[in-house]
GUDODO-57859 format. One record per residue (C-alpha): residue number from 1; x, y, z. Coordinates in Angstrom, 1 decimal, padded with zeros to 4 digits. Example, Ala and Ser with C-alpha at 12.3 -4.5 7.8 and 13.67 -1.06 7.14 Angstrom:
<r 1,<012.3,-004.5,007.8>>
<r 2,<013.7,-001.1,007.1>>
% end
This chain:
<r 1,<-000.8,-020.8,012.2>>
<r 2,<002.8,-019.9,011.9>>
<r 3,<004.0,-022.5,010.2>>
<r 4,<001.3,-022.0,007.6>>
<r 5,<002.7,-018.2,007.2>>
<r 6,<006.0,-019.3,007.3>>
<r 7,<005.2,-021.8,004.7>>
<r 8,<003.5,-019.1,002.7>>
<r 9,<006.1,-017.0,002.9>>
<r 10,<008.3,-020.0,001.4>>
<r 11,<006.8,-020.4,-001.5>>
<r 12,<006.3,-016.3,-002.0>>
<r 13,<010.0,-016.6,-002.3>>
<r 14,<010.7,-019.4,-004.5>>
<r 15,<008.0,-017.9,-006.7>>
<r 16,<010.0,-015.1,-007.0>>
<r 17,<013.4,-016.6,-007.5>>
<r 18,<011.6,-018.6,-010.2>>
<r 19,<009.6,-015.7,-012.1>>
<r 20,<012.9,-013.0,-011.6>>
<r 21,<011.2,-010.5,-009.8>>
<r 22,<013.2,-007.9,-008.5>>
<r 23,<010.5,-006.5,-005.6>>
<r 24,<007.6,-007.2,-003.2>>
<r 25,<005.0,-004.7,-002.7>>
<r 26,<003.7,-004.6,001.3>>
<r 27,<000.3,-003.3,001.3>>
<r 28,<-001.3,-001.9,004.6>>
<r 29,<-003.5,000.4,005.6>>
<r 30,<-001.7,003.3,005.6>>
<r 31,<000.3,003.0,002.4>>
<r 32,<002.7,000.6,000.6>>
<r 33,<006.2,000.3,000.8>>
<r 34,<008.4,-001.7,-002.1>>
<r 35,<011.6,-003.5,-001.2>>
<r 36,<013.9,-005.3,-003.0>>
<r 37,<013.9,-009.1,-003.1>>
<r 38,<017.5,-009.6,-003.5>>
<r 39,<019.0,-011.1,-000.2>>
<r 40,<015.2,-010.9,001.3>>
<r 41,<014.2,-013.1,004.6>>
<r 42,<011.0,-012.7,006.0>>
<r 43,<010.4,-013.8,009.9>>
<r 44,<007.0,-013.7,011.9>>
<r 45,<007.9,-012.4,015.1>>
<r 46,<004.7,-012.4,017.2>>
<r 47,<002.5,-010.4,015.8>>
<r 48,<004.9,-008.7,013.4>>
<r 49,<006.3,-009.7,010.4>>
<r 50,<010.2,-008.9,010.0>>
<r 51,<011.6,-008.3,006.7>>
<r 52,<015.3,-008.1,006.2>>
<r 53,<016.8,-006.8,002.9>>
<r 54,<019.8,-005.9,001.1>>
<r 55,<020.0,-002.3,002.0>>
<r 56,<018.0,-002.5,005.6>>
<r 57,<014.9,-003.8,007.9>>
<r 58,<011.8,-003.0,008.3>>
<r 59,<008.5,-004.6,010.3>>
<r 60,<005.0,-004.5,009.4>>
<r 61,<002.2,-005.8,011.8>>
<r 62,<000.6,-009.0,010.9>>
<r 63,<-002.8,-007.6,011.4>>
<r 64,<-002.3,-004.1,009.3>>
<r 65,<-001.0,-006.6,006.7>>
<r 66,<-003.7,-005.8,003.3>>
<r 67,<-001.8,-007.9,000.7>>
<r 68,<001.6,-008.8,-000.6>>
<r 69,<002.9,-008.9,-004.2>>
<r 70,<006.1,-009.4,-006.1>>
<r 71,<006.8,-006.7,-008.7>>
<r 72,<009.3,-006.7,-011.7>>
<r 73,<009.6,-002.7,-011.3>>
<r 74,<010.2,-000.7,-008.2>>
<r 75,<007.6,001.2,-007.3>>
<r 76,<004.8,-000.5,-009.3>>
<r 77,<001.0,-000.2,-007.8>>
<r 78,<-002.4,-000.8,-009.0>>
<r 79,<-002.9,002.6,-008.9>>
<r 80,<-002.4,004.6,-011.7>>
<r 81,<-000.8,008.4,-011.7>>
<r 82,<-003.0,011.3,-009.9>>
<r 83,<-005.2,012.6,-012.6>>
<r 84,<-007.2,015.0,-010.1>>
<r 85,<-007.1,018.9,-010.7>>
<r 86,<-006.1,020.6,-007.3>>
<r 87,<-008.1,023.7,-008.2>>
<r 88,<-011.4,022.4,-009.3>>
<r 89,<-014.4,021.3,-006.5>>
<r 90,<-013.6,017.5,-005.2>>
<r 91,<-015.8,015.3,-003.3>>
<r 92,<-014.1,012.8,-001.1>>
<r 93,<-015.3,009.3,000.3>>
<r 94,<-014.4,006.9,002.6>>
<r 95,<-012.9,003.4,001.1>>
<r 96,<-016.1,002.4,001.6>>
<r 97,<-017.9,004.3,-000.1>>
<r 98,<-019.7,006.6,002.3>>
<r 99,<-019.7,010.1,000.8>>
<r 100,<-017.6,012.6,003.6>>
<r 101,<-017.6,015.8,002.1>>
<r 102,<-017.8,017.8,-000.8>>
<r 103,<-014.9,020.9,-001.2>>
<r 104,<-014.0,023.8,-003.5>>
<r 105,<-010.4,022.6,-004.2>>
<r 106,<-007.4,019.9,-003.0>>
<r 107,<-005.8,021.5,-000.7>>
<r 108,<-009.6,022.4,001.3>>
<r 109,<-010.3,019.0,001.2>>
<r 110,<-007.0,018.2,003.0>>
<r 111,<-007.1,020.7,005.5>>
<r 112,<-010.8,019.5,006.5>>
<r 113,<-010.0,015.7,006.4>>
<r 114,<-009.1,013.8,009.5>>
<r 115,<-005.9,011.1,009.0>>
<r 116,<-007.2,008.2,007.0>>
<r 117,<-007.4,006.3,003.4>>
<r 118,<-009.8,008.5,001.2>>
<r 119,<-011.1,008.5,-002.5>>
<r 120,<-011.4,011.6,-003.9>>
<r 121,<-014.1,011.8,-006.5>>
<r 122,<-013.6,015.0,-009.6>>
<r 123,<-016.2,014.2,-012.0>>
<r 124,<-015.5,011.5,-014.2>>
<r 125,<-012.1,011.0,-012.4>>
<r 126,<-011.4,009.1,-008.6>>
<r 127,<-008.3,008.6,-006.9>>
<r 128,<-007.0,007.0,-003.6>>
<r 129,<-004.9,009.2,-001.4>>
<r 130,<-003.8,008.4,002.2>>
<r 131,<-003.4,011.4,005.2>>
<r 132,<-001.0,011.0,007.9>>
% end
């Protein structure tokens, strides 16, 4: 198995040095975190995986480990920018779907929401939003 990462993880990077990307996106389940790919190494360390990076290091469990993706843009999601009105009535759901709660504004919905990935649903318009 780590030989097959570590093989992945090859071929992430010569991907990258081929297509001039500047970044990889880590995706888990509490957020995502860009890096830059200049002077990059990645090592599986147990059950972690340990990127090292011009600038710092960082680690990111194998198993909280959603997707990863090189980017030519820091910074650049799949999500687009939050087009949710923080005073009008908001109805949030889990990322599966399951309807949690309806609310009068934003920041109500916030207060009442225990830590977790969300989508917040304002009529015709839905947005992801993570609470730590």
């Amino acid at each position: 198995m780590r030989r097959a990462l570590l093989s992945l993880f090859a071929v992430f990077v010569s991907l990258a040095m081929y297509a001039e990307y500047g970044f990889m996106t880590f995706v888990t389940s509490s957020g995502a975190t860009t890096l830059p790919v200049d002077g990059m190494t990645m090592i599986v360390d147990g059950a972690d995986l340990k990127v090292s990076y011009n600038g710092g290091n960082t680690s990111f469990t194998l198993s909280g480990l959603v997707e990863m993706y090189f980017s030519d843009e820091q910074g650049t999601t799949a999500l687009r920018e939050a087009v949710i009105d923080a005073n009008a009535p908001i109805s949030a759901y889990t990322v599966l779907g399951v309807h949690v709660g309806d609310y009068t504004n934003f920041n109500e919905a916030v207060q009442n929401l225990v830590k977790g990935s969300y989508v917040i649903r304002q009529k015709s318009n839905s947005q992801k939003i993570v609470l730590k």
